[in-house]
Every structure is written in C-alpha cells, then in structure tokens.
C-alpha positions in Angstrom: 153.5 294.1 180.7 155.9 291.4 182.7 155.7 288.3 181.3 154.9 286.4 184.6 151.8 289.6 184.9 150.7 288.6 181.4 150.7 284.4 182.1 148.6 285.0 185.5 146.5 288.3 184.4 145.6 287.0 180.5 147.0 283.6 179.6 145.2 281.7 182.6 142.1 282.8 182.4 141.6 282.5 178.7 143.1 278.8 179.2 140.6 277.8 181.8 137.9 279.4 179.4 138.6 277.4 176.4 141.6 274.4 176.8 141.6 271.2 177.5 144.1 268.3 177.1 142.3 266.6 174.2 142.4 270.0 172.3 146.8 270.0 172.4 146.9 266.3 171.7 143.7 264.5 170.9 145.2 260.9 169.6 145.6 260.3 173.5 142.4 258.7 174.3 141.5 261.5 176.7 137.8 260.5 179.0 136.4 263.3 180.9 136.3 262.3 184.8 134.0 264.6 187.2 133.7 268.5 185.9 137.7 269.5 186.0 139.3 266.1 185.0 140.6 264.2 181.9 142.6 261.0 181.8 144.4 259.8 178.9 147.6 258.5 177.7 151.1 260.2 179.1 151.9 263.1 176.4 155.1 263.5 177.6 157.0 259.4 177.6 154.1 258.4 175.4 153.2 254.8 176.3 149.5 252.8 175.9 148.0 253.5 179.4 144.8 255.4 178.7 144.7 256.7 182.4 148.4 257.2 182.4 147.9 260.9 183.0 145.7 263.1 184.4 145.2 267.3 183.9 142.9 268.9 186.6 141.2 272.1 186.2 142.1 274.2 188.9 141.8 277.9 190.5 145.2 278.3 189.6 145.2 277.2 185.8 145.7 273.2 184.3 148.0 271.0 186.5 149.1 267.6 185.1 150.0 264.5 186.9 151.8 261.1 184.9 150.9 258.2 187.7 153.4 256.2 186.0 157.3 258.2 186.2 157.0 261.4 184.6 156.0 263.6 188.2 153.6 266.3 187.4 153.4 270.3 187.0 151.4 272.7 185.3 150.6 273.1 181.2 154.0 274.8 181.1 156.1 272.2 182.2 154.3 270.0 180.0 154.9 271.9 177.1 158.7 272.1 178.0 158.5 268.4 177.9 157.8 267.3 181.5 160.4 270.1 183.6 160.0 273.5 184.9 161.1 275.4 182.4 163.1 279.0 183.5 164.0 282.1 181.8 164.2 282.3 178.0 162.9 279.2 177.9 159.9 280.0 180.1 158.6 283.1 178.0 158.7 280.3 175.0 156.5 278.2 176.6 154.7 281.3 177.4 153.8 282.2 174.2 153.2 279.1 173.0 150.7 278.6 175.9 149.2 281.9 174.8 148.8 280.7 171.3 146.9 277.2 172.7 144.5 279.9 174.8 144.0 282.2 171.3 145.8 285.1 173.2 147.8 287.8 171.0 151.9 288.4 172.7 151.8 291.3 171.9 151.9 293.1 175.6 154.9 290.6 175.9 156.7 291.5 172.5 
C-alpha cells in the first residue's frame, strides 16, 4: 500500500478513534473546549500559556494551531517539530503517527 493510501485509508481514522493531544504530551495542561477541541500549552516552543495551542478534531484528521508564533498544520507537522515534513522524512512521521493511533506498518514496510 502507498504510504500517503495507508495515512488517509488507516492512520486517520484510527487517530480520530482514539488520540488526543493530552495522550502525546500530557504535562501540557490540556482543557477540553466544545466536543473536537483541547487547549493547552505550545508542544512545539514550549512556553507557560495554557491556551497557547489548540488541536481541532476534524473530518480530515487533528489540525493544530500555536496563537502565539509557531503557525499551525496537522499532527504530522507537529511531530516533525512545527513544519511540513516531505519525503523520507514524511513516511517517519508516518509511522510514528501510526504507532500514536496503535496501527501495525506493516502495509508500508
């Protein structure tokens, strides 16, 4: 299976099953807001805001937004430390997302 197949077909899904930003980094203060958001401190520069960031459930997977300079993206970019991350190093974050969602690689391998 392609690797972008795999994120949108298995990855996803099973991330919008069972994620959330408080399972990846819980020592940000994260508070639930509404049914599809949490707001907690900026994973990526850090700092002490505890609404610094916010992750939205969406249709189209978890989408993150730092109010205070980081931008936003999706959990992939997070993982690749705030940019879009492309090739070799996408498939990395790939997997790594898959692992957060519980998902075997092995289609991907």
């Amino acid at each position: 299976m392609k690797p972008g197949r795999f994120w949108d077909e298995t990855v996803q899904p099973a991330l919008l099953r069972c994620w959330t930003p408080a399972t990846s980094w819980p020592a940000h203060r994260w508070t639930r807001h509404g049914d599809s958001a949490w707001r907690g401190a900026c994973v990526l520069h850090g700092g002490d805001n505890k609404t610094g960031m916010e992750w939205r459930k969406t249709s189209d997977g978890w989408r993150w937004t730092c109010w205070t300079r980081c931008g936003s993206g999706d959990l992939l970019s997070a993982l690749a430390g705030g940019r879009e991350p492309r090739g070799r190093e996408w498939v990395e974050m790939l997997r790594q997302a898959a692992a957060l969602a519980g998902v075997d690689t092995g289609p991907i391998d």
